[in-house]
TORGU-82399 format. One record per residue (C-alpha): x, y, z. Coordinates in nm, 3 decimals, always signed. Example, Ala and Ser with C-alpha at 12.3 -4.5 7.8 and 13.67 -1.06 7.14 Angstrom:
// TORGU-82399
{{+1.230 -0.450 +0.780}}
{{+1.367 -0.106 +0.714}}
***
This chain:
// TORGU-82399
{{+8.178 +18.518 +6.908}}
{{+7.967 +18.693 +7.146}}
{{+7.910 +19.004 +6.945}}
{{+7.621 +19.225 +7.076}}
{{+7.646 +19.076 +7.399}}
{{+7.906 +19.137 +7.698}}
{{+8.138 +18.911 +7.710}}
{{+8.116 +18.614 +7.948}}
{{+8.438 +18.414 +8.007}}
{{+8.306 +18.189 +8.241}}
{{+7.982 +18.131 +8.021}}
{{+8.209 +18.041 +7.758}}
{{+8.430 +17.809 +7.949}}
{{+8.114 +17.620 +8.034}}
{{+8.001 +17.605 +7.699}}
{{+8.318 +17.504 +7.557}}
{{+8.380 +17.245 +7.823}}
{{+7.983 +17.083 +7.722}}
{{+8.123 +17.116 +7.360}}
{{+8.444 +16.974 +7.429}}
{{+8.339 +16.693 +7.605}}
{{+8.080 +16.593 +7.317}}
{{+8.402 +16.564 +7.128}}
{{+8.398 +16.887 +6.905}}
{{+8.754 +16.947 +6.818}}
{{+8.779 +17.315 +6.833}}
{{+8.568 +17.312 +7.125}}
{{+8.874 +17.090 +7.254}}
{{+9.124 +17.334 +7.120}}
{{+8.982 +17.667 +7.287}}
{{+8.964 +17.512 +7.605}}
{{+9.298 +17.405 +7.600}}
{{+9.362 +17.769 +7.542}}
{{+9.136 +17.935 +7.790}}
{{+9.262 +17.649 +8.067}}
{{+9.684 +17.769 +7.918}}
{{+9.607 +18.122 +7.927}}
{{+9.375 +18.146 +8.249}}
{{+9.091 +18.318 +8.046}}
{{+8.772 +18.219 +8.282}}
{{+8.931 +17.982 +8.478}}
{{+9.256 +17.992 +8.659}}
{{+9.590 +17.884 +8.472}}
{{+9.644 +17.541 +8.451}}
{{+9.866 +17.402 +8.198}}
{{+9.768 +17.015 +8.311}}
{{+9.397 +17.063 +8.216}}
{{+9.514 +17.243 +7.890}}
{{+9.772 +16.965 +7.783}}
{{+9.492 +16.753 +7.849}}
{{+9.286 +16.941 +7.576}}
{{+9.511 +16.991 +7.322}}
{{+9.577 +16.644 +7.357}}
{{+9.220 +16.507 +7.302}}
{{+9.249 +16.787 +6.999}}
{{+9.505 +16.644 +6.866}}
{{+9.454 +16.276 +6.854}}
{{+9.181 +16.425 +6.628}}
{{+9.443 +16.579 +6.412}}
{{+9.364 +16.925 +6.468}}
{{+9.687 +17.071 +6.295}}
{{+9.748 +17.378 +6.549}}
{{+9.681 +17.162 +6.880}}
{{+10.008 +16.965 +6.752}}
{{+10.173 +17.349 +6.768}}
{{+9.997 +17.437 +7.098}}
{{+10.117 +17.138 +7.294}}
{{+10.478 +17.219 +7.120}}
{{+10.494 +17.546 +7.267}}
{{+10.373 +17.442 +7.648}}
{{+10.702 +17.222 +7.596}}
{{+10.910 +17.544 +7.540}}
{{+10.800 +17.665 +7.890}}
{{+10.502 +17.688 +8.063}}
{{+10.421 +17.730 +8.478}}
{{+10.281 +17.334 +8.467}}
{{+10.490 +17.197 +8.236}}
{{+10.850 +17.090 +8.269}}
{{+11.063 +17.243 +7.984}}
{{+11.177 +16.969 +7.708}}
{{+11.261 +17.093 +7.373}}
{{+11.292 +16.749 +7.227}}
{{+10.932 +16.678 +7.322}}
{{+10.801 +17.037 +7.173}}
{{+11.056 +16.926 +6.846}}
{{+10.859 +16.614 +6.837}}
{{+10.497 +16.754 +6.859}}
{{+10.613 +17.048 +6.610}}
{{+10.734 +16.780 +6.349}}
{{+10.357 +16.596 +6.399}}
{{+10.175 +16.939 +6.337}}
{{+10.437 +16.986 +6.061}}
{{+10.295 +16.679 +5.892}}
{{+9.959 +16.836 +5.903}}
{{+10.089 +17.167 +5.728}}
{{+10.030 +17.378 +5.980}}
{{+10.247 +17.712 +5.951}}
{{+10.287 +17.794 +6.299}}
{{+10.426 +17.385 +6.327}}
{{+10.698 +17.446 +6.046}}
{{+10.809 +17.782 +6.194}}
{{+10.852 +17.656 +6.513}}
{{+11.065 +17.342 +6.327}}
{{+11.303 +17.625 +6.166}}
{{+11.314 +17.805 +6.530}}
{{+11.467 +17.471 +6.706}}
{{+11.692 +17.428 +6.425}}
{{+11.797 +17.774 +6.420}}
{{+11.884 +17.770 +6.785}}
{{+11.960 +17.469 +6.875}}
{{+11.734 +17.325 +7.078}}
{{+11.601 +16.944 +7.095}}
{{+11.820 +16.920 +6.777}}
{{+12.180 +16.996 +6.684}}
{{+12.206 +17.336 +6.540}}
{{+12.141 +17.359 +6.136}}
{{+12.091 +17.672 +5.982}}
{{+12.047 +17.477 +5.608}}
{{+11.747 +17.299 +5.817}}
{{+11.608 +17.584 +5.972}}
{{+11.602 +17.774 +5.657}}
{{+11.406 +17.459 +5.488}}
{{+11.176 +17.493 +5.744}}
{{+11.108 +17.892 +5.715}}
{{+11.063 +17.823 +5.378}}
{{+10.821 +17.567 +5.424}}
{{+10.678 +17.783 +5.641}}
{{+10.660 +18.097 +5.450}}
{{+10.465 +17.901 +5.171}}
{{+10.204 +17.743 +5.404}}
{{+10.114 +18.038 +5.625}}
{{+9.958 +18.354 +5.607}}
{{+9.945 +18.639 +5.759}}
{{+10.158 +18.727 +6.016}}
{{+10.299 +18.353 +6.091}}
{{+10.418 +18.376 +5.663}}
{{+10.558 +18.741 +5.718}}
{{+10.798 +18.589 +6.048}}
{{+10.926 +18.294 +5.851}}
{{+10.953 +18.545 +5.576}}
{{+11.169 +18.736 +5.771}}
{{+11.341 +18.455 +6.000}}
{{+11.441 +18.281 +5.660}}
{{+11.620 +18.598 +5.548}}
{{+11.825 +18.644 +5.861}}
{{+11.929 +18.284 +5.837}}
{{+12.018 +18.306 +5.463}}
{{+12.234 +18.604 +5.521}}
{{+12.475 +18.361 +5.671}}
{{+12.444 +18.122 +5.422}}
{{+12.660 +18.068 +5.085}}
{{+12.418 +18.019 +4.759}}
{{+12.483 +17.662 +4.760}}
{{+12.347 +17.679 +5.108}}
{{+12.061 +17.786 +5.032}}
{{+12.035 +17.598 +4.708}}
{{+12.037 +17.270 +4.939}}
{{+11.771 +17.425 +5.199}}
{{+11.543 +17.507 +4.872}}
{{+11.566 +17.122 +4.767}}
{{+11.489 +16.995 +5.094}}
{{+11.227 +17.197 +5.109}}
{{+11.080 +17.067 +4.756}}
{{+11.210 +16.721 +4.865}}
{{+10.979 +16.762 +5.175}}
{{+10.638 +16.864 +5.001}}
{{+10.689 +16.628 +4.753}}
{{+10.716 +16.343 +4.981}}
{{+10.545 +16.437 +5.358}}
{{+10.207 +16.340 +5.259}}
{{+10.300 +15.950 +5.295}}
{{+10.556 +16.038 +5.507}}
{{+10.502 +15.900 +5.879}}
{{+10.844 +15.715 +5.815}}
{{+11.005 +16.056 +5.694}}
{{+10.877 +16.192 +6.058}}
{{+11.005 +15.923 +6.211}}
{{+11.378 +15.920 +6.021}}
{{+11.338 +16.334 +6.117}}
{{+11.282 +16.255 +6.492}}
{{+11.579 +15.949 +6.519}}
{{+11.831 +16.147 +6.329}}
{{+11.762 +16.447 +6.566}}
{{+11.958 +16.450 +6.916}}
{{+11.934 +16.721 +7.128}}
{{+12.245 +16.932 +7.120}}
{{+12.355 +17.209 +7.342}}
{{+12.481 +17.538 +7.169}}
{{+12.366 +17.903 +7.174}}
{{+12.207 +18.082 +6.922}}
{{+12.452 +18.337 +6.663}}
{{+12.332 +18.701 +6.737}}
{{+12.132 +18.715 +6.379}}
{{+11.923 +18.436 +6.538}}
{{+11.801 +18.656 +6.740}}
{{+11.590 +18.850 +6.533}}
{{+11.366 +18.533 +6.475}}
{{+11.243 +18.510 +6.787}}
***
């Protein structure tokens, strides 16, 4: 972590690339980030798809997320929300947080999938019990804006999916794969309290 020594981005990028090419998964991961973020090297969102992919064939839950969110706009990559939906729903499968937060945000708004606020507060919740931190206090909070506009039997329904989901998502590559035919990408804009989970 460098401590007691200045840092060295490019030191690290070289490090990380020996690492990464050895096959070390984080080592993978990182430089996926440093090459999406420009941190030592210039921006390039090729060479970090690239990265996160080789992190997640490895199923590296958060790589799943990071590829996701270069789909949701990024200088190198062309904007397709179905595609981040898709790779959010794989890291989803993995239990990673950020993954089912980012499942709730599509549904919430809209985007790769037809708008469902029941679904997106499934998700949140989901989400809320995997994460920690900050990632658990936004679905905390994104799952209470979306239940405001939800009746009790609403959110009754979103509560069973969401039991409905842990109980079964473990042997669940055909749930994933009934999740990604059943969702088309719809247009729609978000309702103003949708807002506030961004």
């Amino acid at each position: 972590r460098g401590e007691g020594v200045p840092r060295d981005d490019l030191a690290a990028l070289g490090w990380l690339s020996r690492a990464a090419e050895q096959g070390l998964t984080e080592a993978q991961f990182e430089l996926g980030v440093m090459h999406r973020d420009g941190v030592g090297t210039p921006v390039n969102g090729t060479l970090a798809m690239h990265w996160f992919e080789r992190a997640a064939a490895r199923d590296v839950p958060h790589a799943f997320n990071a590829i996701g969110e270069m789909y949701l706009g990024h200088q190198d990559v062309a904007q397709d929300y179905t595609a981040a939906l898709t790779w959010f729903l794989r890291g989803a499968q993995l239990d990673d947080a950020d993954s089912l937060y980012n499942v709730g945000v599509r549904y919430a708004l809209g985007q790769g999938v037809e708008q469902d606020e029941i679904e997106a507060y499934k998700w949140f919740d989901l989400a809320a019990d995997a994460g920690i931190g900050e990632i658990r206090s936004r679905a905390v909070r994104a799952r209470q804006a979306i239940g405001e506009g939800l009746m009790p039997l609403q959110v009754s329904k979103a509560k069973i999916g969401a039991r409905e989901w842990l109980r079964v998502h473990g042997s669940a590559s055909a749930s994933l794969e009934t999740l990604l035919r059943r969702n088309r990408p719809a247009r729609g804009t978000a309702l103003e309290r949708h807002e506030r989970i961004q």
